[in-house]
KOLPA-156413 format. One record per residue (C-alpha): residue number from 1; residue in one letter; x, y, z. Coordinates in pm, 1 decimal. Example, Ala and Ser with C-alpha at 12.3 -4.5 7.8 and 13.67 -1.06 7.14 Angstrom:
% residues 2
> 1 | A | 1230.0 | -450.0 | 780.0
> 2 | S | 1367.0 | -106.0 | 714.0
This chain:
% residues 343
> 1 | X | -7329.8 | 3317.5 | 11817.3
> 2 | X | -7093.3 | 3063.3 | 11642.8
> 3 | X | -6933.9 | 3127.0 | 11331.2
> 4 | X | -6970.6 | 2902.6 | 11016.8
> 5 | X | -6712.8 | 2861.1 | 10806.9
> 6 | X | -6785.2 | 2721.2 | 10474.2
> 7 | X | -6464.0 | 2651.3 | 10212.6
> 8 | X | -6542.4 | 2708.6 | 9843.5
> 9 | X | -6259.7 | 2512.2 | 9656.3
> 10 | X | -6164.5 | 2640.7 | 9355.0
> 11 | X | -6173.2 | 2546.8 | 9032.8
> 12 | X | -5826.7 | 2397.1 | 8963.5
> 13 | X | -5880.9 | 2218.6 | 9322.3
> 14 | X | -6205.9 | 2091.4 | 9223.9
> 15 | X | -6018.4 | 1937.6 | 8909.5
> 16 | X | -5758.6 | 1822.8 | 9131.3
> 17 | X | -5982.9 | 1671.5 | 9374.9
> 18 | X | -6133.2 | 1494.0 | 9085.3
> 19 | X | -5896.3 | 1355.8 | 8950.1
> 20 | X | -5786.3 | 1197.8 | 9300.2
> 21 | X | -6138.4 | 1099.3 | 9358.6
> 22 | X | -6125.3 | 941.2 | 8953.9
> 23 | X | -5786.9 | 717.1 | 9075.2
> 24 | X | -6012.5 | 415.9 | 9195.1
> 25 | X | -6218.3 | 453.0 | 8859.6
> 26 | X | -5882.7 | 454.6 | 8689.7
> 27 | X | -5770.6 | 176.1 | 8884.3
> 28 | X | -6118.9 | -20.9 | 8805.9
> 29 | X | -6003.1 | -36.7 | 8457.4
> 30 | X | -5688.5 | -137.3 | 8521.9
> 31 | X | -5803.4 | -449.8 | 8438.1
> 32 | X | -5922.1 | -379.6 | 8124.4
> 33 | X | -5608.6 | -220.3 | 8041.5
> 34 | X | -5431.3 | -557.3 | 8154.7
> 35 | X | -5571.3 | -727.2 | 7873.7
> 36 | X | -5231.2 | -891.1 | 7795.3
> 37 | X | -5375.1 | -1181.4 | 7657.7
> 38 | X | -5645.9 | -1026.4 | 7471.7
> 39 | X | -5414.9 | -776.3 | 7300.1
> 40 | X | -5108.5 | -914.2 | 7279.7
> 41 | X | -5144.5 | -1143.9 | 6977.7
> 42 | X | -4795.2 | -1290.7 | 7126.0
> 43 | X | -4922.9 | -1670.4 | 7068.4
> 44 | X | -5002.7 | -1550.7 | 6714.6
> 45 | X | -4672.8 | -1383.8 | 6651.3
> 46 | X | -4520.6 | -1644.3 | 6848.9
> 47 | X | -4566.6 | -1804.9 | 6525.0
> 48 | X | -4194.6 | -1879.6 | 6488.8
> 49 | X | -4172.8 | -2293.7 | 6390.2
> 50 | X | -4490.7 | -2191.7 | 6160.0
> 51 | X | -4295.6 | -1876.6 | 6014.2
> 52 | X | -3938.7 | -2119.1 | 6065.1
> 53 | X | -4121.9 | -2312.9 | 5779.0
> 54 | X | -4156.1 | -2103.8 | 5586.2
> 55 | X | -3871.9 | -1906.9 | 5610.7
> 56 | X | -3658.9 | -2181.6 | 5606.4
> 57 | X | -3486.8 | -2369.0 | 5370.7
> 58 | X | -3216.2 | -2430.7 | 5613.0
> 59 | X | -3211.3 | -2772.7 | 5657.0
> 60 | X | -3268.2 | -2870.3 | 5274.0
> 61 | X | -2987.9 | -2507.9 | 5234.1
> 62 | X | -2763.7 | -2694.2 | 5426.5
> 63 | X | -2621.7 | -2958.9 | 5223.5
> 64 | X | -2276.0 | -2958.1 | 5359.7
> 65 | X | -2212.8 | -3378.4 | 5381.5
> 66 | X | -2314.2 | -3355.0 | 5021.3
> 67 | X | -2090.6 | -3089.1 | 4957.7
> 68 | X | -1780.3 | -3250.4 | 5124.3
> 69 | X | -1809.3 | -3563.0 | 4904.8
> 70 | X | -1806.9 | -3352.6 | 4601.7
> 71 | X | -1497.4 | -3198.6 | 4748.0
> 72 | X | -1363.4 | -3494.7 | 4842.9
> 73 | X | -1466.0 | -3723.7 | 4477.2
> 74 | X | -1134.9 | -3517.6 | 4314.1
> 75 | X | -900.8 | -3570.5 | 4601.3
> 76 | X | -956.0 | -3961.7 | 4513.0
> 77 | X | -910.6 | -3961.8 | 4175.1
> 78 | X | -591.0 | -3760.2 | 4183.2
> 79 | X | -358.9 | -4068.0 | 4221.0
> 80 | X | -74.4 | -4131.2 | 4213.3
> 81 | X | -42.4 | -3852.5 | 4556.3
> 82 | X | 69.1 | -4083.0 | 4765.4
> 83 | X | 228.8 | -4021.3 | 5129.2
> 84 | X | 426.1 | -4248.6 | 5369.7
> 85 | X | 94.7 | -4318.9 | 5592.2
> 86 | X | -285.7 | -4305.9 | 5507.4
> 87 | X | -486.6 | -4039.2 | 5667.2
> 88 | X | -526.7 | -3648.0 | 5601.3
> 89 | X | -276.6 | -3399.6 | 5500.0
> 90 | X | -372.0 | -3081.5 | 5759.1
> 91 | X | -95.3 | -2883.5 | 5527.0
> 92 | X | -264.1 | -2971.1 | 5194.5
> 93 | X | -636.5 | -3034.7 | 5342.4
> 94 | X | -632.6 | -3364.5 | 5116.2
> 95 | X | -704.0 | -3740.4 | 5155.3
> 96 | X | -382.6 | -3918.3 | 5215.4
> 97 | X | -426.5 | -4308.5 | 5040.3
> 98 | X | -185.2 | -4561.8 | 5137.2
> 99 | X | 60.5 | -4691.5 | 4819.0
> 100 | X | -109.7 | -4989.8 | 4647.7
> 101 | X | 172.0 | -5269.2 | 4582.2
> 102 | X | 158.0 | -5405.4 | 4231.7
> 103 | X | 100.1 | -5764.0 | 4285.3
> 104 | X | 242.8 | -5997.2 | 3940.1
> 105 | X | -69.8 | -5906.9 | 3703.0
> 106 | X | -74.4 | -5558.9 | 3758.0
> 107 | X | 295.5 | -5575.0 | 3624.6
> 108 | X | 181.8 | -5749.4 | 3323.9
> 109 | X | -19.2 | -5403.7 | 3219.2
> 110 | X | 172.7 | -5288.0 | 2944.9
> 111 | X | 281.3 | -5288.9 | 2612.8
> 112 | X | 566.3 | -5490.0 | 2643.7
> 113 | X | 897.6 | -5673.7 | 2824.2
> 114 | X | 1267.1 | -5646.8 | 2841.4
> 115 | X | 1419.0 | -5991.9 | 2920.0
> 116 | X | 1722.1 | -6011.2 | 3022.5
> 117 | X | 1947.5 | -6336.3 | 3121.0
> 118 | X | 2215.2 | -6265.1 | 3385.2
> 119 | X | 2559.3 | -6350.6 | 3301.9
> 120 | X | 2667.6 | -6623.7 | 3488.3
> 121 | X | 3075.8 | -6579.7 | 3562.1
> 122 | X | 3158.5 | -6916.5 | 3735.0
> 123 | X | 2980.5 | -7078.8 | 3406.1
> 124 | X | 3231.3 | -6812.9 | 3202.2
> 125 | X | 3525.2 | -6924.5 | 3411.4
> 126 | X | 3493.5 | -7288.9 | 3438.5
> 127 | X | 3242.1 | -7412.6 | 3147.3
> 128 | X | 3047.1 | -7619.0 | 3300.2
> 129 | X | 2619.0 | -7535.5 | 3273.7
> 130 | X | 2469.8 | -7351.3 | 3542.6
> 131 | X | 2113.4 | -7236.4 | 3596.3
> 132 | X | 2002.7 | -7036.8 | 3372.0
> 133 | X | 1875.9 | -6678.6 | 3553.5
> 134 | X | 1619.7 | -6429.5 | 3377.1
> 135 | X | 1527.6 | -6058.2 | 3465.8
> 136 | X | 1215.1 | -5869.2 | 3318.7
> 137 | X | 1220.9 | -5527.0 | 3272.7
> 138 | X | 960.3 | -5291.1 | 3105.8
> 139 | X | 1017.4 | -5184.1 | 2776.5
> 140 | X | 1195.8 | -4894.1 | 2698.1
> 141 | X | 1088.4 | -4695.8 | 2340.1
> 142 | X | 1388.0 | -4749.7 | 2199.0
> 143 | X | 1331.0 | -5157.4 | 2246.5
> 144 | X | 1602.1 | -5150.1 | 2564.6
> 145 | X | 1528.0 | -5189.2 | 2940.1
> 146 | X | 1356.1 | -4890.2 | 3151.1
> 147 | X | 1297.7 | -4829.5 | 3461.7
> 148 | X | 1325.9 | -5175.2 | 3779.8
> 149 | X | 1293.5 | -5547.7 | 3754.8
> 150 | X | 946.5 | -5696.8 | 3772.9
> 151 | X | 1043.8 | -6051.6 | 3763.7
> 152 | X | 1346.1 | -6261.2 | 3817.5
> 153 | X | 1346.6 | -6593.4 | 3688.2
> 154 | X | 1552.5 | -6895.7 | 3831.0
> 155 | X | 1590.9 | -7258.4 | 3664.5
> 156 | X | 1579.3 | -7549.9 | 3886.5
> 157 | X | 1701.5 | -7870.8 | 3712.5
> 158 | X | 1971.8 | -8109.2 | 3838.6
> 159 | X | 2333.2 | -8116.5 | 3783.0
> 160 | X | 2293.8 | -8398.2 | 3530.3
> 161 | X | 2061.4 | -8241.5 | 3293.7
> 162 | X | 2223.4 | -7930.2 | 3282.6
> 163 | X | 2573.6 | -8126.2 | 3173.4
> 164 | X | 2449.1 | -8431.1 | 2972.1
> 165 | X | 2116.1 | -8369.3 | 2839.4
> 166 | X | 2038.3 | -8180.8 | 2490.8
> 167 | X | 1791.8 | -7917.6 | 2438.8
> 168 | X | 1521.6 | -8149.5 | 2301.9
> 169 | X | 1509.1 | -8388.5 | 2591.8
> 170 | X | 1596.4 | -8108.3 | 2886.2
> 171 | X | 1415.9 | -8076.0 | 3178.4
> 172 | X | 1369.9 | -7803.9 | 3375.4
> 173 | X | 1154.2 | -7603.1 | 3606.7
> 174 | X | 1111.8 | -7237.4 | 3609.7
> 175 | X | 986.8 | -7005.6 | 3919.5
> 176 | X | 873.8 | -6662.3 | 3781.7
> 177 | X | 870.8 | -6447.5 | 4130.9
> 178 | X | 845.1 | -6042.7 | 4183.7
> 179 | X | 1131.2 | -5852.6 | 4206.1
> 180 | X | 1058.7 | -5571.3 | 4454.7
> 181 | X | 1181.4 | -5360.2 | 4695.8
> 182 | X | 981.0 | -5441.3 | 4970.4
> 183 | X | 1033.1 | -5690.5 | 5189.3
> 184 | X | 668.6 | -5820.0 | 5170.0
> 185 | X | 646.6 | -5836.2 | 4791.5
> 186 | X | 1039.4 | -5967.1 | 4728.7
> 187 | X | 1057.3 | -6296.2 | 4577.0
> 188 | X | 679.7 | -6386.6 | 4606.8
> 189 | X | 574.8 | -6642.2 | 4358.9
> 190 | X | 393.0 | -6569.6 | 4026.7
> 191 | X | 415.6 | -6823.1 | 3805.0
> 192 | X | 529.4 | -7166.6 | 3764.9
> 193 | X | 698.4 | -7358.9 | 3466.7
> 194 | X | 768.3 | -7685.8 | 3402.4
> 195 | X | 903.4 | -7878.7 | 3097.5
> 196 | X | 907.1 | -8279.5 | 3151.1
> 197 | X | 1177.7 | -8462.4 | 2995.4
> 198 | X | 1086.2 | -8607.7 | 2652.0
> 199 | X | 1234.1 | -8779.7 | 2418.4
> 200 | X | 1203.2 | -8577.6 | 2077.7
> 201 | X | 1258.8 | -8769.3 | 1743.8
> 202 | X | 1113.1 | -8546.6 | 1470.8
> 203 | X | 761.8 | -8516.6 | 1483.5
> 204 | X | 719.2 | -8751.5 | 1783.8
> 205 | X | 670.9 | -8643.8 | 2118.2
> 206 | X | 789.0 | -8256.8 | 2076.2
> 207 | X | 926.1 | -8046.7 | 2399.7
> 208 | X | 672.2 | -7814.9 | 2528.4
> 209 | X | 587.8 | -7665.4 | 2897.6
> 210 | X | 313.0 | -7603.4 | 3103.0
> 211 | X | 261.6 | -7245.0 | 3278.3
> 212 | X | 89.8 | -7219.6 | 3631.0
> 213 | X | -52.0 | -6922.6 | 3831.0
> 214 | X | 60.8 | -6955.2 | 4204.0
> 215 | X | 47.2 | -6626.0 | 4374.1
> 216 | X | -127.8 | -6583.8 | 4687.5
> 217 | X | -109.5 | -6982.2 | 4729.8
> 218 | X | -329.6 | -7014.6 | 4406.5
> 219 | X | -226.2 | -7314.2 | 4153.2
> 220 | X | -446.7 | -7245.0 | 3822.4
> 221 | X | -335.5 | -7377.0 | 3529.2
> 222 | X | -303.8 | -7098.6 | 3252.6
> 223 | X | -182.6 | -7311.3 | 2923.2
> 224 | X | 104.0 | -7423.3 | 2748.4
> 225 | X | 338.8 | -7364.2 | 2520.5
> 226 | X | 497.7 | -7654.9 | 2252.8
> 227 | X | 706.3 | -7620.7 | 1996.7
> 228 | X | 576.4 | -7893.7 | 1664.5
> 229 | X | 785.0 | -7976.1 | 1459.4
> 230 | X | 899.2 | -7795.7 | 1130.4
> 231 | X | 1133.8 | -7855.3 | 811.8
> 232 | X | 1323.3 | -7479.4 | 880.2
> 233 | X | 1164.7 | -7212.7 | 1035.6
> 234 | X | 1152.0 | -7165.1 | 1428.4
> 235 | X | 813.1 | -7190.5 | 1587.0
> 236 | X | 674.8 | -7221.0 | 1909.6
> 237 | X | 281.3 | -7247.8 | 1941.7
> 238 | X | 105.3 | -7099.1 | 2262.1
> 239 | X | -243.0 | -7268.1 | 2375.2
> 240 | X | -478.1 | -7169.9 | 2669.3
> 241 | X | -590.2 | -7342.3 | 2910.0
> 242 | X | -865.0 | -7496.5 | 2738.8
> 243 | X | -661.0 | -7584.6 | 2427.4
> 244 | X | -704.1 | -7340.0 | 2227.7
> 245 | X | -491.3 | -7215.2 | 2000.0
> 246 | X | -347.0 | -6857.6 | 2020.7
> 247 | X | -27.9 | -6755.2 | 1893.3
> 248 | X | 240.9 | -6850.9 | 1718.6
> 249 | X | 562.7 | -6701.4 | 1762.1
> 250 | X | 801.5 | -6748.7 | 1386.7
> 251 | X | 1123.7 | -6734.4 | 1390.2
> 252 | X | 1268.7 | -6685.8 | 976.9
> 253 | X | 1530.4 | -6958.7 | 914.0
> 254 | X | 1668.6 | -6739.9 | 641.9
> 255 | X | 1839.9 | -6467.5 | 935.1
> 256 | X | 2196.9 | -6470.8 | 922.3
> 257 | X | 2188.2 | -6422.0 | 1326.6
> 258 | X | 2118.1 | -6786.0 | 1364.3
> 259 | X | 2354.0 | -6931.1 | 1209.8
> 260 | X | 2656.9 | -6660.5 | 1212.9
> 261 | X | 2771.2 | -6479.3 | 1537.4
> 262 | X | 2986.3 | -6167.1 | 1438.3
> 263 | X | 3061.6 | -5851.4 | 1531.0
> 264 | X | 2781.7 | -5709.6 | 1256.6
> 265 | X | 2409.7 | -5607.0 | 1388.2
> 266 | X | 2294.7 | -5858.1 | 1126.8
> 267 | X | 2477.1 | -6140.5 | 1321.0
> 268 | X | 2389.6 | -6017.5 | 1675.8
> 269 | X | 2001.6 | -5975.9 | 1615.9
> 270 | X | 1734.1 | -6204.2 | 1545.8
> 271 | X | 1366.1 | -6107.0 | 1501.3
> 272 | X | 1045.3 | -6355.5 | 1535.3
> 273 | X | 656.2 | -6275.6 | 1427.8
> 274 | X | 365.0 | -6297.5 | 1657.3
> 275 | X | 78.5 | -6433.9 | 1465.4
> 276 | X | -262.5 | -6545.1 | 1487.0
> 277 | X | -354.6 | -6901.8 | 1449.3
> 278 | X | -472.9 | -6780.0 | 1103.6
> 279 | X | -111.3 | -6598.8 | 994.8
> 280 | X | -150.3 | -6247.6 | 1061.0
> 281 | X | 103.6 | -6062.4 | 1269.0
> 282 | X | 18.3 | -5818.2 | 1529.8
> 283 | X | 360.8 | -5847.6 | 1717.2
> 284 | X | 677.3 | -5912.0 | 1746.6
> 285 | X | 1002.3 | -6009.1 | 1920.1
> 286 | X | 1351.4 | -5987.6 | 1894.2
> 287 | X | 1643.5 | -6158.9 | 2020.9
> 288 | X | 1935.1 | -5956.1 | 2111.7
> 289 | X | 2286.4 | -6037.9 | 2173.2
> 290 | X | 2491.7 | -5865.3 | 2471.9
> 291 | X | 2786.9 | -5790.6 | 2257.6
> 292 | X | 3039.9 | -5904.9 | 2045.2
> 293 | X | 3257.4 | -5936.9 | 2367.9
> 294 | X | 3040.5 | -6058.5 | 2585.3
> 295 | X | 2881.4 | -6352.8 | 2291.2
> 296 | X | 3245.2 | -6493.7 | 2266.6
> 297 | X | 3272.2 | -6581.7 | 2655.8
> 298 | X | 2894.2 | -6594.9 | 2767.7
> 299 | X | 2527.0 | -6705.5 | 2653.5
> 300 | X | 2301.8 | -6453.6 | 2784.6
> 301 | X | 2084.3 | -6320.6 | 2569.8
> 302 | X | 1837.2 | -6020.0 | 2552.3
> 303 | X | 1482.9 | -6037.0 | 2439.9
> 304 | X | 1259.6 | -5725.0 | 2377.9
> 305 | X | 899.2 | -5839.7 | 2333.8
> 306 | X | 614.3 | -5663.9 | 2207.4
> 307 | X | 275.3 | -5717.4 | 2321.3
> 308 | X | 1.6 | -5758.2 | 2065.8
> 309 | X | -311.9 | -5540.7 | 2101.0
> 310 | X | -632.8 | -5643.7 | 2335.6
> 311 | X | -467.1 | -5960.2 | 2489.4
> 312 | X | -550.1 | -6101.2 | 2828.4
> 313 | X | -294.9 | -6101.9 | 3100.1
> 314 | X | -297.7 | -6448.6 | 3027.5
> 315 | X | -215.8 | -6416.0 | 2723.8
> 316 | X | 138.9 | -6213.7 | 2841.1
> 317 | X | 205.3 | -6438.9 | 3068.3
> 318 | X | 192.2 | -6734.6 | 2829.6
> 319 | X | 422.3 | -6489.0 | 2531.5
> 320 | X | 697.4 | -6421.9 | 2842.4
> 321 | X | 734.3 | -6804.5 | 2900.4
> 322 | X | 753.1 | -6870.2 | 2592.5
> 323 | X | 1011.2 | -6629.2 | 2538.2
> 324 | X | 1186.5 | -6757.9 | 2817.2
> 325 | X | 1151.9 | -7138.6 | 2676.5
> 326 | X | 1249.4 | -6991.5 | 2329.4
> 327 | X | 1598.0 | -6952.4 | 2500.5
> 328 | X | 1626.0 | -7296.0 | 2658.0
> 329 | X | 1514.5 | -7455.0 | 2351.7
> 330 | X | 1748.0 | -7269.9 | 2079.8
> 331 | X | 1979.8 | -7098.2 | 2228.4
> 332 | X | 2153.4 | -7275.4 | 2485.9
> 333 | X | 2543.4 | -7298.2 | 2441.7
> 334 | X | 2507.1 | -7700.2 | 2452.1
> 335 | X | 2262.9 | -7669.7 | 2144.9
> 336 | X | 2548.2 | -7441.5 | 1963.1
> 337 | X | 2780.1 | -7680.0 | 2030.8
> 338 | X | 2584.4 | -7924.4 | 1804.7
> 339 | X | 2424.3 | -8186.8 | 2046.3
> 340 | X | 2101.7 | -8154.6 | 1872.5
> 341 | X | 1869.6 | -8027.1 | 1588.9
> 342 | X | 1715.8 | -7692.9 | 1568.1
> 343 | X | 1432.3 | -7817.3 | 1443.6
C-alpha cells in the first residue's frame, strides 16, 4: 500500500505563491502604467516658445544698439578731444575724431582782426618801395594781437608802380592765403584783390578794388570796395556782390594822427566808424602806429578791427580788404611824402 503525500502550504506561502503567480497580471498592466504619453503632459509643459512669450520681454529688454548710441551721442559732442589718429581710445573707452582744419571762412568766425604789416628792412635801408606784406591775427581784448596768423597778405605790382605811381592811380594785386602750420593748409589761396590803375581827378573815376573768393579752385566774386570822393573826411564804401550798399567805413578829418606823427598816443592813433548805409555805427576800427621809433624809419602800420554784429562772412571779408586797401590808399609813405591828395 503506497503512501500519499499531500503538502498543505501555508499561509504566508500561499501569499507568496500569489504574489508570484500575480507577476504576469502585474506585468499585463505594465502597459497601462507606461502611459507616458497619456500622463506625461510633457508636449503641454513643453510649452516653452508659448511660455518664452510670455515670459519674455527679452528681445524688446534688450535694447543695447540703442543704448550704445545714447552712450556714444556725448562722446561726439565733447569736441574739441581730439587725438593724433581717428579711431577709439581703449584707455578712455571714447570716440577718437580726427582734427578738422579750419579752411579761410571758418577763420573769419569771430569778433574781430589784428592786422599787422611786416616791416620791410631792405625798404628801411635803401628807400626804395617794396611790396607791401600783411599778417592777420585774431583780436586780442585789449585791441592787440592773440594767439597765430590766419592770413598773410602779399602785394604783387611791378617795380614801376611801386616807385613812380601815386596812391590814386596805383595798381596792385593782393593774394589773401592761410597761414598754417600744416603743410597741406600753408599758403592756400583765399581771396583775391585787385585794384586797376585809374586815373583819379576829384570826383572822376575814383580808386576802388574788387574782392574774389578762390579757395578750393573757386573764383566767386564777393564785392567791392571804392572810395568816392569827399571835401575832408576819409571814407571808403563797401558793396556786395550785387551792388548793394553796406558799409561805410569814416575816417574824422579833425584827428590830429593824420596829420601829426609824434611821440604822443594822440599822434600815433587814428580811429574810423563802421556805419550803415543809413549813418549808424555798429563798429569800429583803429589804426595803430608801431612806435615812435619804428614810424621815423618804417611804414607799417597796425589795424585792430572790430566786427559789427550779425554780418555774413562776406561781409568780413569785404571790412579786412578794405582795411587792407585803407593802407594802400592813405597811408603809404609816397602819399606822406605829398605826391597826391587825401581826398
Amino acid at each position: 500500500m503506497s503512501n500519499i503525500v499531500i503538502n498543505i502550504p501555508s499561509q504566508g506561502q500561499q501569499q507568496g505563491y500569489q504574489q508570484q503567480q500575480g507577476y504576469p497580471q502585474q506585468q499585463q498592466g505594465y502597459p497601462q502604467q507606461q502611459g507616458y504619453p497619456q500622463q506625461q503632459a510633457y508636449p503641454q509643459q513643453q510649452g516653452y516658445p508659448q511660455q518664452q512669450m510670455v515670459q519674455q520681454p527679452y528681445p524688446q529688454q534688450q535694447a543695447y544698439p540703442q543704448q550704445q548710441m545714447v552712450q556714444q551721442q556725448p562722446v561726439l559732442v565733447q569736441q574739441p578731444v581730439v587725438y593724433a589718429q581717428p579711431g577709439f581710445n581703449p584707455n578712455t573707452h571714447q570716440l577718437v575724431v580726427a582734427e578738422k582744419k579750419k579752411k579761410g571762412w571758418d577763420r573769419l568766425d569771430r569778433d574781430g582782426i589784428f592786422i599787422k604789416q611786416k616791416m620791410d628792412l631792405l625798404e628801411m635801408m635803401t628807400g626804395c618801395e617794396q611790396g607791401n606784406t600783411y599778417y592777420v591775427y585774431p583780436l586780442g581784448k585789449d585791441g592787440d594781437k592773440k594767439g597765430k596768423k590766419l592770413y598773410k597778405a602779399k602785394e604783387k605790382s611791378s617795380c614801376f608802380a611801386k616807385q613812380c605811381m601815386s596812391a590814386e592811380c596805383r595798381p596792385f594785386q593782393l593774394k589773401i592765403n592761410l597761414d598754417d602750420d600744416s603743410e597741406e593748409l600753408d599758403n592756400e589761396p583765399f581771396l583775391f584783390i585787385d585794384r586797376p590803375c585809374k586815373c583819379t581827378c576829384l570826383c572822376c573815376n575814383r580808386p576802388e578794388i574788387t574782392v574774389t573768393y578762390v579757395e578750393d579752385g573757386k573764383n566767386e566774386y564777393i564785392g567791392k570796395v571804392k572810395n568816392p570822393w569827399t571835401c575832408y573826411d576819409i571814407v571808403l564804401e563797401l558793396f556786395d556782390k550785387d551792388n548793394n550798399l553796406k558799409y561805410k567805413i569814416v575816417g574824422n578829418c579833425c584827428q590830429v594822427g593824420l596829420w601829426c606823427n609824434g611821440p604822443s598816443d594822440c599822434c600815433q592813433t587814428i580811429d574810423f566808424d563802421i556805419k550803415t548805409p543809413s549813418g549808424e555805427i555798429v563798429a569800429g576800427l583803429r589804426k595803430k602806429s608801431p612806435g615812435c621809433v619804428a614810424a621815423m624809419v618804417s611804414e607799417a602800420d597796425n589795424f585792430s578791427v572790430h566786427f559789427p554784429a550779425n554780418c555774413t562772412k562776406e561781409d568780413k571779408a569785404l571790412i579786412m580788404s578794405a582795411v587792407m586797401f585803407l593802407d594802400f590808399r592813405f597811408f603809404e609813405e609816397k602819399q606822406k611824402k605829398g605826391q597826391g591828395s587825401r581826398m
